[in-house]
MDAnalysis code that builds the backbone (N, CA, C; Angstrom):
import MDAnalysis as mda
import numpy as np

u = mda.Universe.empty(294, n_residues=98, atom_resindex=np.repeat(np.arange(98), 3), trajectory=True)
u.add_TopologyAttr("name", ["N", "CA", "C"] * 98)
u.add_TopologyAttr("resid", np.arange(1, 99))
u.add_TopologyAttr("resname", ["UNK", "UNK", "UNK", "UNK", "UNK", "UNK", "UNK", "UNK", "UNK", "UNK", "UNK", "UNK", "UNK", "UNK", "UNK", "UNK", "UNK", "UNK", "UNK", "UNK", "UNK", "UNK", "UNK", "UNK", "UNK", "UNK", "UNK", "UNK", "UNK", "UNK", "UNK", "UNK", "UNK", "UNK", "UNK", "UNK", "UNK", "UNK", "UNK", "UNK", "UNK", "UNK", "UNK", "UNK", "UNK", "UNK", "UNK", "UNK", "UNK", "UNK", "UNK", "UNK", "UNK", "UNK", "UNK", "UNK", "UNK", "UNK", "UNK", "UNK", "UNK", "UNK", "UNK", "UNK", "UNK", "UNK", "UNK", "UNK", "UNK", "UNK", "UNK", "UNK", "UNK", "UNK", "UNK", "UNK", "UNK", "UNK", "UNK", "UNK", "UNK", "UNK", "UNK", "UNK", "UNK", "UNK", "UNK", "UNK", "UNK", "UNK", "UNK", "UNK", "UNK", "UNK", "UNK", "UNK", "UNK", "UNK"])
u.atoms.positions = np.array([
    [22.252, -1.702, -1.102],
    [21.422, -0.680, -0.505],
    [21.412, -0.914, 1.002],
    [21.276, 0.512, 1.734],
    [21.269, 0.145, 2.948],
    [19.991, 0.583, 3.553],
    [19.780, -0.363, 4.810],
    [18.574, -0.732, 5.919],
    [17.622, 1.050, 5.987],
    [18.647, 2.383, 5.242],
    [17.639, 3.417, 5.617],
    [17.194, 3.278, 4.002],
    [17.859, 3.366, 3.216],
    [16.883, 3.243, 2.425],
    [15.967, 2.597, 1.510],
    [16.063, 1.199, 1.875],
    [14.878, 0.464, 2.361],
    [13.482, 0.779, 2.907],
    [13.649, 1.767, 4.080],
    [12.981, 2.112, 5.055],
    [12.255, 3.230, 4.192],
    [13.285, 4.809, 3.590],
    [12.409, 5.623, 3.066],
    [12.045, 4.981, 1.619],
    [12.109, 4.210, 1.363],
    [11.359, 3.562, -0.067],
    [10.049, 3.268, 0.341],
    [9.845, 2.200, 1.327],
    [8.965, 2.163, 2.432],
    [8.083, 2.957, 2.662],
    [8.267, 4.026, 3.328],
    [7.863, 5.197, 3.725],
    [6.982, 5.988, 2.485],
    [7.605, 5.669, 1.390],
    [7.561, 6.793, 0.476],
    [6.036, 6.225, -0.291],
    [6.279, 4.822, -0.078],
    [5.176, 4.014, -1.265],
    [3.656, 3.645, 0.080],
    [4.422, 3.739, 1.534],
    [3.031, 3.901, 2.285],
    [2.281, 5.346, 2.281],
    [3.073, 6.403, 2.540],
    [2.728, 7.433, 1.838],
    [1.657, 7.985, 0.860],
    [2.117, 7.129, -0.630],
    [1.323, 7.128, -1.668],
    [0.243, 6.636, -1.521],
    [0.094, 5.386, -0.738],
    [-0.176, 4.190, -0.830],
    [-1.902, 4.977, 0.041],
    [-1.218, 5.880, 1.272],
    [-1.985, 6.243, 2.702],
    [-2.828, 7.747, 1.336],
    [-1.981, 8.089, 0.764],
    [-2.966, 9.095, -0.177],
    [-3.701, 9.160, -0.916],
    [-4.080, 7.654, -1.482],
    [-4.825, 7.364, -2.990],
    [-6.465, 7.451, -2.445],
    [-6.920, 8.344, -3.401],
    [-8.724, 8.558, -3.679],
    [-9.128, 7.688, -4.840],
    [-10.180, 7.068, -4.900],
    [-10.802, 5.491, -5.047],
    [-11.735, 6.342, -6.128],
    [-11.700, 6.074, -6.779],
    [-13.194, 5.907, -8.215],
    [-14.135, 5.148, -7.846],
    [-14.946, 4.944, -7.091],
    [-15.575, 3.651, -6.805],
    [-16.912, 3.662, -7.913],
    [-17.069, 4.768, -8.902],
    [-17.711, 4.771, -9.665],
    [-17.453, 3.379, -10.965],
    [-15.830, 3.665, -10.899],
    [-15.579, 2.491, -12.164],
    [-15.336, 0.844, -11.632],
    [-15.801, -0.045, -12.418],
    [-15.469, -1.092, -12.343],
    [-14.354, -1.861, -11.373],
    [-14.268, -2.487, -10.767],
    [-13.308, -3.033, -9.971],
    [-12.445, -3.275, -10.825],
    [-12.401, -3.976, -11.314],
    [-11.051, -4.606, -12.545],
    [-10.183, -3.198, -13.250],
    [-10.891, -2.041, -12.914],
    [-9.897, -0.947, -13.537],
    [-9.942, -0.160, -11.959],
    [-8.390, -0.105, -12.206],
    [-7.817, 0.353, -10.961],
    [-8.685, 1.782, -10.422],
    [-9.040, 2.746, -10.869],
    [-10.103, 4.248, -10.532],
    [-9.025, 4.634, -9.209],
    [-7.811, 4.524, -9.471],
    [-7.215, 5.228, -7.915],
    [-6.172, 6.614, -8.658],
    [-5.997, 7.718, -7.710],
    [-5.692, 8.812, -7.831],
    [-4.480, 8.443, -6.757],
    [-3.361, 9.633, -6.816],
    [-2.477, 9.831, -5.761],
    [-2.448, 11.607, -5.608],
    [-2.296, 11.525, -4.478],
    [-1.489, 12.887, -4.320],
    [-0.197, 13.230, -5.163],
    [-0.745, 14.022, -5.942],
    [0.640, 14.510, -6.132],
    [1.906, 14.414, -5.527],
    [2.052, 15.126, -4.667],
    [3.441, 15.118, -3.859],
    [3.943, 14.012, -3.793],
    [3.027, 12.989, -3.100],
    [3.740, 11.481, -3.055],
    [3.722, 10.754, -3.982],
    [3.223, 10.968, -4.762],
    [3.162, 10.207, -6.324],
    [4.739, 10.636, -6.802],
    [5.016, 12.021, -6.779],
    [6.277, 12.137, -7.287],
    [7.744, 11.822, -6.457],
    [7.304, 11.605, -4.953],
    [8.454, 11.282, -4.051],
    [8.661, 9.229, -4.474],
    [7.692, 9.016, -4.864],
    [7.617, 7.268, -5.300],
    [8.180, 6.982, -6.412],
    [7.843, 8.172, -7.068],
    [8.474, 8.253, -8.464],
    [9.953, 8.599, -8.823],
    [10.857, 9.487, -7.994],
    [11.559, 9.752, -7.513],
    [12.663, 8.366, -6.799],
    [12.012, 8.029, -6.175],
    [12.491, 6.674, -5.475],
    [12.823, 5.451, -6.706],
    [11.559, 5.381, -7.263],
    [11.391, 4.317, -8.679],
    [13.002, 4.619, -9.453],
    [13.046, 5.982, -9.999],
    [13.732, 6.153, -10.702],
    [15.458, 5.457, -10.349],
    [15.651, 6.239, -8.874],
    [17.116, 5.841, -8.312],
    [17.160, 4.190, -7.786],
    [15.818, 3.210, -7.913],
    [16.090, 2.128, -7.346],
    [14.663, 1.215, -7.770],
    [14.856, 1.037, -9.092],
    [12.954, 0.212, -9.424],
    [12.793, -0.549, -8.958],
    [14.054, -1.707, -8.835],
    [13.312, -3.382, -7.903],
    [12.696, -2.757, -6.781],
    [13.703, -1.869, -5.857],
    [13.572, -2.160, -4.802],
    [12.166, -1.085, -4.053],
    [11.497, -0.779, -4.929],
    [10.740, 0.124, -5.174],
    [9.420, -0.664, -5.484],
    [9.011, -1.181, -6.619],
    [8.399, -2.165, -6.604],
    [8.273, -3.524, -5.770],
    [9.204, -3.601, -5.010],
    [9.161, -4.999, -4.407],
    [8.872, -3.866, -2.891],
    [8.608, -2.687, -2.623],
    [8.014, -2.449, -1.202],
    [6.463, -2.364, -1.829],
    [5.997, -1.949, -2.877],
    [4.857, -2.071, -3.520],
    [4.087, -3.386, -2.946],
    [5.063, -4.412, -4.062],
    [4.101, -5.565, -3.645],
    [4.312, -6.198, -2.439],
    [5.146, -5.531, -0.864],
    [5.218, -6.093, 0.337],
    [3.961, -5.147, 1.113],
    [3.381, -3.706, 0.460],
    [2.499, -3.758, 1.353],
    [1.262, -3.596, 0.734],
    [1.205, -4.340, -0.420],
    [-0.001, -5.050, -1.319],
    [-0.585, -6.425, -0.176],
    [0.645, -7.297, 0.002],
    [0.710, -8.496, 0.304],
    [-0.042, -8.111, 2.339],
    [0.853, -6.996, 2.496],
    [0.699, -6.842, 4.229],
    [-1.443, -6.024, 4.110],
    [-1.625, -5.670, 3.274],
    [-2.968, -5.376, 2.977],
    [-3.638, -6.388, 3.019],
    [-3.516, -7.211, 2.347],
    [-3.835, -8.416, 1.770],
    [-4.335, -9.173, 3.110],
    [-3.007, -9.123, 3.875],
    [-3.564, -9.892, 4.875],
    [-4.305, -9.847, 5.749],
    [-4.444, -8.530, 6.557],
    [-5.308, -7.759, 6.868],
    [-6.852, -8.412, 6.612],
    [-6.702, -7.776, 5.402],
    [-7.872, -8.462, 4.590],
    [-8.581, -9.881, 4.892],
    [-7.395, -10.917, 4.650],
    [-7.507, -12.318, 4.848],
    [-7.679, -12.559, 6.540],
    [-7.753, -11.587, 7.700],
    [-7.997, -11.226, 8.927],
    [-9.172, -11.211, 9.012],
    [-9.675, -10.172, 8.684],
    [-11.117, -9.601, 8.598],
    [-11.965, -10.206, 9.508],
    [-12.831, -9.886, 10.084],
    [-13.971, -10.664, 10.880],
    [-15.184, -10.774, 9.983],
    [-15.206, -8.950, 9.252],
    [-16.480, -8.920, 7.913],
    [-15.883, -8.208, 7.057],
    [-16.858, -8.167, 5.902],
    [-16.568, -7.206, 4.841],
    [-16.276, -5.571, 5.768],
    [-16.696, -5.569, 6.219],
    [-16.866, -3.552, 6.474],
    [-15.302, -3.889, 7.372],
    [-15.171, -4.791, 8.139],
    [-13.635, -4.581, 8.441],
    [-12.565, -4.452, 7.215],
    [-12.654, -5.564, 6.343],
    [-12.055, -5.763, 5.264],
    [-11.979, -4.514, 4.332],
    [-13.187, -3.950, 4.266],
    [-13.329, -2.586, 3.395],
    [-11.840, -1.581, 3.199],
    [-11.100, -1.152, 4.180],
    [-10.207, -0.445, 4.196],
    [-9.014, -0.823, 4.001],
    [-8.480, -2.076, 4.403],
    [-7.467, -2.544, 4.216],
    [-7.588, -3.121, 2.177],
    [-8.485, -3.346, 1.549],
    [-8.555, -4.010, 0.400],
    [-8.871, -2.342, -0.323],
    [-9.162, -1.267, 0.210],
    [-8.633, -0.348, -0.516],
    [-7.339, -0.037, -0.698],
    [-6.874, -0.081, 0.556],
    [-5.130, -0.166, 0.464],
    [-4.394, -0.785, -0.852],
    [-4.603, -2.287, -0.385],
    [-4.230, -3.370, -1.614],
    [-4.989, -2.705, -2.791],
    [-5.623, -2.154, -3.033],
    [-5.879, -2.166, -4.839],
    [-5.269, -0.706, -5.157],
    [-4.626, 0.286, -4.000],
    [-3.672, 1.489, -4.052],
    [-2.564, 0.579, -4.673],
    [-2.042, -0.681, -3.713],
    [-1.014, -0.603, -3.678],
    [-0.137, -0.957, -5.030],
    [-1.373, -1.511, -5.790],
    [-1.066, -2.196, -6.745],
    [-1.597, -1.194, -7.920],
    [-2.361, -0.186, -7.636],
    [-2.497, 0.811, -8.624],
    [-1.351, 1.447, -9.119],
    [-0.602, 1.928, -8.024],
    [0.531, 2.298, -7.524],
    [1.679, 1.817, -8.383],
    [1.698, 0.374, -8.737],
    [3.134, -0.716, -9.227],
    [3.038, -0.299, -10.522],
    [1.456, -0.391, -10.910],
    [0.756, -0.403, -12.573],
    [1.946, 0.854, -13.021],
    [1.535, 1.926, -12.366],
    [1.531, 3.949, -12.378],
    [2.894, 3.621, -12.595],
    [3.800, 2.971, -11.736],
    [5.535, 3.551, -12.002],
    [5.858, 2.293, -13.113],
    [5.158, 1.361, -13.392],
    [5.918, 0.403, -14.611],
    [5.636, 1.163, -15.584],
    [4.485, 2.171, -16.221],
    [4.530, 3.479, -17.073],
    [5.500, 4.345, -17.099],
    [5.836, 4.442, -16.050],
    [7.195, 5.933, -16.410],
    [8.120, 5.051, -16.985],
])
């Protein structure tokens, strides 16, 4: 694979990643995240023609959330970036189903 599409795999799963609406009604331990359509199916799309490499941008900007996170000065900084991370990984759950 080459360096572009890498990049729109990338693109495609920050995307998703930048679109997901939060359940914050349910339990933490169950993911409660939504995607946009559109980008749900451009990720999905991607998954299909290339799963490692698809999943492994998943868990690189799970991990780049993460850190963020592990940044933080407080919780309310932390707040947004650890929504990210639990997209991002909602996200991995959603395409190991298809």
């Amino acid at each position: 694979m080459n360096n572009s599409g890498e990049i729109d795999i990338t693109a495609r799963v920050e995307a998703a990643v930048a679109s997901a609406i939060y359940d914050v009604v349910l339990p933490i331990d169950d993911m409660g995240v939504t995607f946009h359509d559109g980008a749900l199916d451009d990720v999905a799309e991607a998954y299909r023609a290339e799963p490692e490499a698809t999943l492994a941008a998943t868990d690189a900007r799970f991990a780049a959330h993460m850190a963020t996170v592990a940044a933080a000065a407080s919780d309310d900084e932390a707040e947004a970036p650890m929504l990210r991370a639990r997209a991002a990984m909602a996200l991995k759950e959603r395409l190991q189903e298809l």
